[in-house]
N, CA, C and O atoms as a Maestro MAE file, in Angstrom:
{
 s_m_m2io_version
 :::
 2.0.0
}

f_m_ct {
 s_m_title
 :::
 protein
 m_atom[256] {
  # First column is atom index #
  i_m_mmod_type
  r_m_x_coord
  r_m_y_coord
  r_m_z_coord
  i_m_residue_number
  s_m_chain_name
  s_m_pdb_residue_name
  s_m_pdb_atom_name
  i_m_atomic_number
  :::
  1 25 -34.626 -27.244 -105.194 1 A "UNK " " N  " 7
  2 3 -34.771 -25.856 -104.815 1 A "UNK " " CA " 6
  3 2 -34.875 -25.752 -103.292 1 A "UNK " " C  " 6
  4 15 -35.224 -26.645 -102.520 1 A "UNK " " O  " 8
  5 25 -34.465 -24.344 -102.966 2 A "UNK " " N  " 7
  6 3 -34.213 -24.577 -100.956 2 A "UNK " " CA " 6
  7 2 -36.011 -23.603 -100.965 2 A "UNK " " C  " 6
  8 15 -36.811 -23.146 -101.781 2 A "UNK " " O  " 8
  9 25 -35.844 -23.733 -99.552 3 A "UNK " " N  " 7
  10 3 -37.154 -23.399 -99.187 3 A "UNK " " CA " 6
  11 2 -37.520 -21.717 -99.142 3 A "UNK " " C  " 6
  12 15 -38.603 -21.160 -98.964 3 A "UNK " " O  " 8
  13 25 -36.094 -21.128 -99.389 4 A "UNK " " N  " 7
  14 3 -36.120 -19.530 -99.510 4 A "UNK " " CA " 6
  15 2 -36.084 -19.405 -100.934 4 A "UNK " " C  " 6
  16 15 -36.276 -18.224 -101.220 4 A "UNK " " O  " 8
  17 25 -35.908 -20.170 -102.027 5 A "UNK " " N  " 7
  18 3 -36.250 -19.940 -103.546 5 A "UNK " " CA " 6
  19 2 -37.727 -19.966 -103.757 5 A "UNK " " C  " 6
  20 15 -38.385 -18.951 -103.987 5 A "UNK " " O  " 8
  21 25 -38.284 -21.332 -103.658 6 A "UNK " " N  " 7
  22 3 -39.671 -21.495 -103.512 6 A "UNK " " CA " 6
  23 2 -40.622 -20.442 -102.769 6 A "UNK " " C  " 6
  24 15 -41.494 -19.841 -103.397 6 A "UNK " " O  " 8
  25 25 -40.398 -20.241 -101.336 7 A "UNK " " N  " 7
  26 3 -41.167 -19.055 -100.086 7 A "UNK " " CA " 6
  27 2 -41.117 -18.158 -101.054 7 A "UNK " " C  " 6
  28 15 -42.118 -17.779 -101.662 7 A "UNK " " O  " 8
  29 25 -39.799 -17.698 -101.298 8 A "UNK " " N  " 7
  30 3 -39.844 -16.152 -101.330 8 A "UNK " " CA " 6
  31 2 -39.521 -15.388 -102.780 8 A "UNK " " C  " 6
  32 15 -40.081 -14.295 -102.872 8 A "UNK " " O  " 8
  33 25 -38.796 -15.741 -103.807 9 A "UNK " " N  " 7
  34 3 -38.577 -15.279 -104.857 9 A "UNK " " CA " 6
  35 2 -40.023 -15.035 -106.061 9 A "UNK " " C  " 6
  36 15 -40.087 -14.027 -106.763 9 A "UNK " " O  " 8
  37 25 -40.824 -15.877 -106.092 10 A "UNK " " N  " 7
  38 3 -42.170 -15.886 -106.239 10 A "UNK " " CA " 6
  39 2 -42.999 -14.587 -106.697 10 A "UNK " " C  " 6
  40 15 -43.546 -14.252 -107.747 10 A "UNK " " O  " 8
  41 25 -42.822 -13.946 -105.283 11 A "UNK " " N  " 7
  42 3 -44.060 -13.096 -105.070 11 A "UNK " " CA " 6
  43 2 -43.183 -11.416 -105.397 11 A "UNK " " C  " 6
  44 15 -43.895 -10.639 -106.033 11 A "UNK " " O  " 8
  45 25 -42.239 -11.048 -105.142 12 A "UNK " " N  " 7
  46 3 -41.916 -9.559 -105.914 12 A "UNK " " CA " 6
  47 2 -41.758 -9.976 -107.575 12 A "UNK " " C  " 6
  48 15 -41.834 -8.928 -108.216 12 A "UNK " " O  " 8
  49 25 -41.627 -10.771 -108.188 13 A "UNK " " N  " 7
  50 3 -41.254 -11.258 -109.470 13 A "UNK " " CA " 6
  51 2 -42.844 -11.222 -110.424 13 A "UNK " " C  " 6
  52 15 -43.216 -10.631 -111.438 13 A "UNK " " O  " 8
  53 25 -43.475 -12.196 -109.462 14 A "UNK " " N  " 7
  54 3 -45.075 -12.203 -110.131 14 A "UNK " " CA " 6
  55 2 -45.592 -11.037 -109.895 14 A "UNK " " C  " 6
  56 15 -46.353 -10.666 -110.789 14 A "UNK " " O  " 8
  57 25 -45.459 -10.297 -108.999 15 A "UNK " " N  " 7
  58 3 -45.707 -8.628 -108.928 15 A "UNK " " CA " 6
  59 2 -45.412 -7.502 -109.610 15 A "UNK " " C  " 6
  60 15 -46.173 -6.578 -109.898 15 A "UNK " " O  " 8
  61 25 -44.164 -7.641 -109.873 16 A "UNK " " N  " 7
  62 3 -43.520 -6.582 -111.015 16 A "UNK " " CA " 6
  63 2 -43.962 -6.973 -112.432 16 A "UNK " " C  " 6
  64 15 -43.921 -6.134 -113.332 16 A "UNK " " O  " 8
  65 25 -44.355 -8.139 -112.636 17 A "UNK " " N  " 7
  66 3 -45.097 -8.698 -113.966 17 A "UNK " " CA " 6
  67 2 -46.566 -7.985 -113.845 17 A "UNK " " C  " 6
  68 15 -46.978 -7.102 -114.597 17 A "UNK " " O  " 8
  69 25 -47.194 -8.500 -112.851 18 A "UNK " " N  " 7
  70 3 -48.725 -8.173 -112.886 18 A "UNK " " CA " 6
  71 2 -49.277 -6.877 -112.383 18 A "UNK " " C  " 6
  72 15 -50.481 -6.622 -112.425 18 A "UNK " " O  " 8
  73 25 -48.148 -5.867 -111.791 19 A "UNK " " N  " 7
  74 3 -48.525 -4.625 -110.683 19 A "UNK " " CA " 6
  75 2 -48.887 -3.584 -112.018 19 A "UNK " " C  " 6
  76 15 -49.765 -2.778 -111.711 19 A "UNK " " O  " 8
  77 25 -48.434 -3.454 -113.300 20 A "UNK " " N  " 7
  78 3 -48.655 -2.319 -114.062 20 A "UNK " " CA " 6
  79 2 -49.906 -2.780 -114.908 20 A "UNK " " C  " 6
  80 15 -50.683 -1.992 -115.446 20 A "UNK " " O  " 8
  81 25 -49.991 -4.002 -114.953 21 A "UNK " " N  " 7
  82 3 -51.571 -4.344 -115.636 21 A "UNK " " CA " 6
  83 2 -52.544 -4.218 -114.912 21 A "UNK " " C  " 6
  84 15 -53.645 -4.224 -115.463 21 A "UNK " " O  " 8
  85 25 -52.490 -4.103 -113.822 22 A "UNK " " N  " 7
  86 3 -53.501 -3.912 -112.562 22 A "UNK " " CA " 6
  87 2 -54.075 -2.397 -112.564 22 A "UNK " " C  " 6
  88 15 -55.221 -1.958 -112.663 22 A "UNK " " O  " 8
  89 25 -52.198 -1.474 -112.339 23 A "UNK " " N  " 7
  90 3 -52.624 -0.327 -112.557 23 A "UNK " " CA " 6
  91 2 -53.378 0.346 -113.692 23 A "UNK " " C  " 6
  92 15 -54.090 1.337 -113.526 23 A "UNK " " O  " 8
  93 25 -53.173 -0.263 -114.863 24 A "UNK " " N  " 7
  94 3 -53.649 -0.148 -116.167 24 A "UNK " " CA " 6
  95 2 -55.467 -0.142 -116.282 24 A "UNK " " C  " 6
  96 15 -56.328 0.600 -116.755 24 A "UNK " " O  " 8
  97 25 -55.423 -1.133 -115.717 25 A "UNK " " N  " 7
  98 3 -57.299 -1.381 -115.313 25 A "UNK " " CA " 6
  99 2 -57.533 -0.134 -114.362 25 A "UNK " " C  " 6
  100 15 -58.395 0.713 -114.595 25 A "UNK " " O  " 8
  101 25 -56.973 -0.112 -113.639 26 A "UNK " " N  " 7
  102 3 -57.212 0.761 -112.282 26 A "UNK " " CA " 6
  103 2 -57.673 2.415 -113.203 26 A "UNK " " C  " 6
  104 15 -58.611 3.199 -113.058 26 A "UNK " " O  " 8
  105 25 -56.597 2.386 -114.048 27 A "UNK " " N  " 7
  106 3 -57.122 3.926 -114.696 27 A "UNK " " CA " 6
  107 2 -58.609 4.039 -115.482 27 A "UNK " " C  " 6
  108 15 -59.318 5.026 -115.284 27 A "UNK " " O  " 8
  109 25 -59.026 2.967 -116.379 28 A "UNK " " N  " 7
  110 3 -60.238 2.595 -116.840 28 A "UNK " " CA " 6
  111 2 -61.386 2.644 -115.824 28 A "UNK " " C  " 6
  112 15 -62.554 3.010 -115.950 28 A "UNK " " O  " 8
  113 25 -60.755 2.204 -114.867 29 A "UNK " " N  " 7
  114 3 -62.113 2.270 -113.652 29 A "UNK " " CA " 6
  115 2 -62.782 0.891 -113.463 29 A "UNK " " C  " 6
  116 15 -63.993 0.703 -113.353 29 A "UNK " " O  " 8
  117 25 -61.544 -0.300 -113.437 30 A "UNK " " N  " 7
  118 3 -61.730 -1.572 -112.729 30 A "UNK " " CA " 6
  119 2 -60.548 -1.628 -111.655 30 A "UNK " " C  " 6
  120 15 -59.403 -1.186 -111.558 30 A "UNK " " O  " 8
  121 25 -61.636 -2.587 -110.724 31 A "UNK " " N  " 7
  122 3 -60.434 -3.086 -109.819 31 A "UNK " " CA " 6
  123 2 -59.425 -4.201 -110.123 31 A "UNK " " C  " 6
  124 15 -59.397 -4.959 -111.092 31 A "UNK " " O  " 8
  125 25 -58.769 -4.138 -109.283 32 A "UNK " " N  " 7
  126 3 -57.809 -5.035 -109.235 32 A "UNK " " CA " 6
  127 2 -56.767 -5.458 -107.816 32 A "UNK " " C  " 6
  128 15 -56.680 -4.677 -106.869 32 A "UNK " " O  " 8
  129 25 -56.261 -6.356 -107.834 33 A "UNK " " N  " 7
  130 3 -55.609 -6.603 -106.397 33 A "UNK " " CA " 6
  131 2 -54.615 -7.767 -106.058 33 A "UNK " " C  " 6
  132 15 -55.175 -8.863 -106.023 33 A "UNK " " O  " 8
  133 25 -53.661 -7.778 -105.876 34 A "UNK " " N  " 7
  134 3 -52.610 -8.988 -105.480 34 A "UNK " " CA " 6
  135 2 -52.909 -9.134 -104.442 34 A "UNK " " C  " 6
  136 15 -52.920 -8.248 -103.588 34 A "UNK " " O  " 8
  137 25 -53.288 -10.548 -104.248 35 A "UNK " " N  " 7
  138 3 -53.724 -11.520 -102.934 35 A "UNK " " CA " 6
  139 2 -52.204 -12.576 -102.764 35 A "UNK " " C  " 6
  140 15 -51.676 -13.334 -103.578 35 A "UNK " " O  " 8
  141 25 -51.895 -12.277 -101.580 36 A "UNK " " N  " 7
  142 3 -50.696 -13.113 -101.206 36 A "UNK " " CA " 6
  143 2 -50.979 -14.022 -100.047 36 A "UNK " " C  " 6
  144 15 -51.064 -13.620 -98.886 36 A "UNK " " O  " 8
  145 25 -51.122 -15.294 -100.432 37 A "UNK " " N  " 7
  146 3 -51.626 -16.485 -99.393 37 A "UNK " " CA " 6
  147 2 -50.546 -16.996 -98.772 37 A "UNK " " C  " 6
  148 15 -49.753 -17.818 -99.231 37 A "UNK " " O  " 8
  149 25 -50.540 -16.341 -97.417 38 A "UNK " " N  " 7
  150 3 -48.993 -16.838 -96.726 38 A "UNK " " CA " 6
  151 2 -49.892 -18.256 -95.885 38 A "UNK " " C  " 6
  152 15 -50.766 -19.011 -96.310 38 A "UNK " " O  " 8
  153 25 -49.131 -18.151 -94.412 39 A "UNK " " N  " 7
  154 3 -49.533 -19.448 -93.141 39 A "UNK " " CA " 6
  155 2 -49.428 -18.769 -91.889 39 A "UNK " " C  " 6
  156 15 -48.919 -17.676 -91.639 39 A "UNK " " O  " 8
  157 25 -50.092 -19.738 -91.013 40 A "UNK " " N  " 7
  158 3 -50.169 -19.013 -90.130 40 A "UNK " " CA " 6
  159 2 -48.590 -19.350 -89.306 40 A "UNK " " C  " 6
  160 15 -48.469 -19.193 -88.091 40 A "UNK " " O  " 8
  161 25 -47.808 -19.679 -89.919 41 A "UNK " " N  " 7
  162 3 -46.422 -20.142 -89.862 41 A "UNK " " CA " 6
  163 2 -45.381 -18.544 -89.409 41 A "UNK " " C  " 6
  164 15 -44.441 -18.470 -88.618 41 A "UNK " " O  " 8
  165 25 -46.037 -17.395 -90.297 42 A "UNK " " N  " 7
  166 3 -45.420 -16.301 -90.499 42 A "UNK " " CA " 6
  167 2 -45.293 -15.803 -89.122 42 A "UNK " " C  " 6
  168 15 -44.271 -15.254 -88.709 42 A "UNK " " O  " 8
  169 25 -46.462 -16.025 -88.344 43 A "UNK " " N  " 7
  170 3 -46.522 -15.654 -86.954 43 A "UNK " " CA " 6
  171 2 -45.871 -16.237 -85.793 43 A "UNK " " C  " 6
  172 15 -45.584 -15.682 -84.732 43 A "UNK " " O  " 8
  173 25 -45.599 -17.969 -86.312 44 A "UNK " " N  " 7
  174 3 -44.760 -18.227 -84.925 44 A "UNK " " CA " 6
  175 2 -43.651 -18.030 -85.150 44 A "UNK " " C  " 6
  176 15 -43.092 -17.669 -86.186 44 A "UNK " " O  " 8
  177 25 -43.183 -18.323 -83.917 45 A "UNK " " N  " 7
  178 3 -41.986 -18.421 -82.957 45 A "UNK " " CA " 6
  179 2 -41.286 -20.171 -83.822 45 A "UNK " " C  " 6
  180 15 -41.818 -21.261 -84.032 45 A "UNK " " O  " 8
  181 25 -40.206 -19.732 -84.031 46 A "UNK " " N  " 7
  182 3 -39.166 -20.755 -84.847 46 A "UNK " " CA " 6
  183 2 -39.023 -21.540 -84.179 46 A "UNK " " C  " 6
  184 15 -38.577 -21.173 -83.092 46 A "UNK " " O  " 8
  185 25 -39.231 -22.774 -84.305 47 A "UNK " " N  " 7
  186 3 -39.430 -23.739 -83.712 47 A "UNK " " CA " 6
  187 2 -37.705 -24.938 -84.542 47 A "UNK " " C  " 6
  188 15 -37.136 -25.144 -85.613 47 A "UNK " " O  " 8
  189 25 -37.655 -25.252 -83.388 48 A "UNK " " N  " 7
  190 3 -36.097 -25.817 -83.741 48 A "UNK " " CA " 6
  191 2 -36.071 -26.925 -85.832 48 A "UNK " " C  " 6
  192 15 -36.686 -27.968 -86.056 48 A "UNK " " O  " 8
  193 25 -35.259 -26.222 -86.771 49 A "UNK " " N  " 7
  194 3 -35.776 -27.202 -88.229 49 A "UNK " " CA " 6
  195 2 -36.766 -26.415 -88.344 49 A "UNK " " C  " 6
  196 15 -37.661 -27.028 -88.925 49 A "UNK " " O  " 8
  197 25 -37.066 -25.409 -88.102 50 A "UNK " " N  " 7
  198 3 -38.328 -24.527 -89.095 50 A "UNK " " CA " 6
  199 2 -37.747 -23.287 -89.109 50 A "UNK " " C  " 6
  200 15 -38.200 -22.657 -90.065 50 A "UNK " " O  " 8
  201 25 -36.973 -22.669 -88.501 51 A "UNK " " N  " 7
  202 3 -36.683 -20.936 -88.427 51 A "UNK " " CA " 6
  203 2 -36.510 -20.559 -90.373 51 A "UNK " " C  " 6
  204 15 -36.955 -19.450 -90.669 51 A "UNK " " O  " 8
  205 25 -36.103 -21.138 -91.210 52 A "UNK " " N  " 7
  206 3 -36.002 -20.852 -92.132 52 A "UNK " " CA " 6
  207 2 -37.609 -20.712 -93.210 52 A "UNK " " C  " 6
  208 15 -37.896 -19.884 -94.075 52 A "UNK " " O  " 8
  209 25 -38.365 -21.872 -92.692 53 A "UNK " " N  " 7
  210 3 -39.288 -21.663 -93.440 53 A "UNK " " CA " 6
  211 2 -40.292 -20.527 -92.622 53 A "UNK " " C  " 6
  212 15 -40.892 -19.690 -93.296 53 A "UNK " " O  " 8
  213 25 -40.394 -20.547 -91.527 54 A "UNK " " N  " 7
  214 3 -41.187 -19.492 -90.414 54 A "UNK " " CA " 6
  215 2 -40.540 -17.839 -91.009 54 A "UNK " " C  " 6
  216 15 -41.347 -16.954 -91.292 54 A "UNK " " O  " 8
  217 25 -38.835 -17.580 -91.151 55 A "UNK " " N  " 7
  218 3 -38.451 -16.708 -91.946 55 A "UNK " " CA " 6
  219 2 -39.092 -16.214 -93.358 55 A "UNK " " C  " 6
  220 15 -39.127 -15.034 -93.705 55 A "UNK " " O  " 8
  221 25 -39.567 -17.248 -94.075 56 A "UNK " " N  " 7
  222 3 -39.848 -17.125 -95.320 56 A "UNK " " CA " 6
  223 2 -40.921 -16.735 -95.435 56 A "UNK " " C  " 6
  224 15 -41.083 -15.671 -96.033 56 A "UNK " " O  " 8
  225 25 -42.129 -17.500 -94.868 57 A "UNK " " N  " 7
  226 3 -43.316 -16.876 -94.457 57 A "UNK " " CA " 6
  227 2 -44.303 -15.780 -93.945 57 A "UNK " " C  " 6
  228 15 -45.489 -15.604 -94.223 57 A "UNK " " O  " 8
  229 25 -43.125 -14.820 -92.779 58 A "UNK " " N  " 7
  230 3 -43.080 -13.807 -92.193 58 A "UNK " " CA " 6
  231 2 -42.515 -12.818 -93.526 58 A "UNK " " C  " 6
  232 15 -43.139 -11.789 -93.789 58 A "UNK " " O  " 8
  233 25 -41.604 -13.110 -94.133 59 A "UNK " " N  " 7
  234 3 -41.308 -12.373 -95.408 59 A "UNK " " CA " 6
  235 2 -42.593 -11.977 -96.442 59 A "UNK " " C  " 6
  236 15 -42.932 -10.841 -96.774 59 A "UNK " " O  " 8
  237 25 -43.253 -13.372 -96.882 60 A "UNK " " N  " 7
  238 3 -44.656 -13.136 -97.566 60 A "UNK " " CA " 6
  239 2 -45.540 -12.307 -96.690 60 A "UNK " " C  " 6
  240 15 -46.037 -11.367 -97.310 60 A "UNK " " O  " 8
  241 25 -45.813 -12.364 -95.684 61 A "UNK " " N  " 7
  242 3 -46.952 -11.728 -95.124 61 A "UNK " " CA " 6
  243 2 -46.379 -10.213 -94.962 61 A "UNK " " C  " 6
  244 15 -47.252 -9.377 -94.732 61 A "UNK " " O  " 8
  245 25 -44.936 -9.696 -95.056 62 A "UNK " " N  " 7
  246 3 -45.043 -8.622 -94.754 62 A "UNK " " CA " 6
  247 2 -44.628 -7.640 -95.791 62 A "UNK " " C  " 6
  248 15 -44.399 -6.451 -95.567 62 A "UNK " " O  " 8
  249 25 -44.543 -8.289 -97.047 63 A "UNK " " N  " 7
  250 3 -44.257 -8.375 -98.469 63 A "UNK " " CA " 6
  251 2 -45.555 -7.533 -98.989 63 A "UNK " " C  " 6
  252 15 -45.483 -6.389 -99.438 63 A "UNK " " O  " 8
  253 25 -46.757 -8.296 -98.852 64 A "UNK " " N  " 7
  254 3 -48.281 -7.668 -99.329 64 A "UNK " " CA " 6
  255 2 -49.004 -6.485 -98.162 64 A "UNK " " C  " 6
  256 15 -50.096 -5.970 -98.402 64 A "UNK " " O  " 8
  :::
 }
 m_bond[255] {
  # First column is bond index #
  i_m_from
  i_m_to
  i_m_order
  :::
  1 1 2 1
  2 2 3 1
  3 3 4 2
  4 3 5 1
  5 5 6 1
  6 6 7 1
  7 7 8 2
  8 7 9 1
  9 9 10 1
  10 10 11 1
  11 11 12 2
  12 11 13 1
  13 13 14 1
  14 14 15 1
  15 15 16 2
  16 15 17 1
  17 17 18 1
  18 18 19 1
  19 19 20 2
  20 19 21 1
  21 21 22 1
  22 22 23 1
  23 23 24 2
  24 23 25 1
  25 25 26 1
  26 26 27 1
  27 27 28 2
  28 27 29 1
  29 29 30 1
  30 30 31 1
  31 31 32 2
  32 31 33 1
  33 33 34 1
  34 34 35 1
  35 35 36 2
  36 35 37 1
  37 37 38 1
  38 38 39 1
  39 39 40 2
  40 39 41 1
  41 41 42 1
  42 42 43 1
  43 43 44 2
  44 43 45 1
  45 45 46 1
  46 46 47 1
  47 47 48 2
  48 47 49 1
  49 49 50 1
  50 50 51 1
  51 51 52 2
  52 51 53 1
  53 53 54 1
  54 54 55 1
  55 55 56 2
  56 55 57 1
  57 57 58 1
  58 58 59 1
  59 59 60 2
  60 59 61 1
  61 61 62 1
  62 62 63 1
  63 63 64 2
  64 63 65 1
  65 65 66 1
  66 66 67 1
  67 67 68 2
  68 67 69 1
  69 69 70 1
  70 70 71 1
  71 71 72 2
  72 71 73 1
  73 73 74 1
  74 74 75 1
  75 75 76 2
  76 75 77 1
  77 77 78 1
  78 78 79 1
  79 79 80 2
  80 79 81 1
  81 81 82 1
  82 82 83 1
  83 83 84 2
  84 83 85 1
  85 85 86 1
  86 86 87 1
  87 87 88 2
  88 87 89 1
  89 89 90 1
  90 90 91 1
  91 91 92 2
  92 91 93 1
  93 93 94 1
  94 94 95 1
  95 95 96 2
  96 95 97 1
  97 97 98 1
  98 98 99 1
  99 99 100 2
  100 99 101 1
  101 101 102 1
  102 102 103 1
  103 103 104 2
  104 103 105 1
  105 105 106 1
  106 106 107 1
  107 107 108 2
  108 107 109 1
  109 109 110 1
  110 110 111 1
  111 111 112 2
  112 111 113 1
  113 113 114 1
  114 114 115 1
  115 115 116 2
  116 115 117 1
  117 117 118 1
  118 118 119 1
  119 119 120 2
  120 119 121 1
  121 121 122 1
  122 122 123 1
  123 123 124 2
  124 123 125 1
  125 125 126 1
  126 126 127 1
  127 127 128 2
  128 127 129 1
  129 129 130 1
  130 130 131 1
  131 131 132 2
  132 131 133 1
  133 133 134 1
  134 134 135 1
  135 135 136 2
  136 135 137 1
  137 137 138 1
  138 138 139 1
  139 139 140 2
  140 139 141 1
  141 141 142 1
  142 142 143 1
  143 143 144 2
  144 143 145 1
  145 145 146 1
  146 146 147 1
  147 147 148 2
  148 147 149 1
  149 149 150 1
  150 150 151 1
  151 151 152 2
  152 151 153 1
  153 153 154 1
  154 154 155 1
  155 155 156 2
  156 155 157 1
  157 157 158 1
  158 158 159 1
  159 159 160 2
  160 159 161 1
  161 161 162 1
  162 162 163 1
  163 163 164 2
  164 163 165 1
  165 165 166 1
  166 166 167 1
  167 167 168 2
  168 167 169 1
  169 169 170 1
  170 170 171 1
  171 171 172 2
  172 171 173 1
  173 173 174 1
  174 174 175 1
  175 175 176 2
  176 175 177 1
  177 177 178 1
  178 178 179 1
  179 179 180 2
  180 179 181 1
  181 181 182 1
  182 182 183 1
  183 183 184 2
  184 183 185 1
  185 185 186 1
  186 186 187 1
  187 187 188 2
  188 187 189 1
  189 189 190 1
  190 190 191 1
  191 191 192 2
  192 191 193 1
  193 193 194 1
  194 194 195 1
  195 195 196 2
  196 195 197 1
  197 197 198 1
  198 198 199 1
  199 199 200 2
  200 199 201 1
  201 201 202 1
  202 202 203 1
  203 203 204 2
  204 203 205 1
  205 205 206 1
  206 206 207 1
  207 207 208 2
  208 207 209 1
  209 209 210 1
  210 210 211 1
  211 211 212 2
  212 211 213 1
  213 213 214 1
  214 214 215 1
  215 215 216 2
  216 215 217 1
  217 217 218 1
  218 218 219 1
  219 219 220 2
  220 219 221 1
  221 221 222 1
  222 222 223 1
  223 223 224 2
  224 223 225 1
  225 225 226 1
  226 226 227 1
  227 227 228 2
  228 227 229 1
  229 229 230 1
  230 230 231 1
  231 231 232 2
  232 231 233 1
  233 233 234 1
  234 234 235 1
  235 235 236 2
  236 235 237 1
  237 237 238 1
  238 238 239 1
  239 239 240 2
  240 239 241 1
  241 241 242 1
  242 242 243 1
  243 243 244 2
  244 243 245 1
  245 245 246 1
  246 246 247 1
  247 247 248 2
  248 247 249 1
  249 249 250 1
  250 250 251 1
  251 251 252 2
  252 251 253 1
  253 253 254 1
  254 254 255 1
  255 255 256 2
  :::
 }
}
């Protein structure tokens, strides 16, 4: 698998699964919340052999 299957396909997929059970609680009167654990990768500057995963990362963090 490339590093943009793994990064990034993940997190809208596990979301659209888990976002209406969340809301579901939410009407009952519990919380609920998708926590998305990116790096501090999302923030740098692409460093020569990383722009793709630094891409992917910046995707998660701006995803949640």
């Amino acid at each position: 698998m490339t590093c943009i299957n793994v990064n990034t396909f993940p997190y809208p997929i596990i979301t659209k699964f888990v976002l209406p059970k969340i809301l579901q609680r939410n009407k009952k009167g519990k919380k609920g919340a998708v926590i998305t654990i990116s790096s501090v990768g999302a923030d740098a500057y692409a460093v020569e052999g990383l722009g793709i995963y630094v891409a992917t990362k910046a995707f998660n963090l701006r995803f949640s």
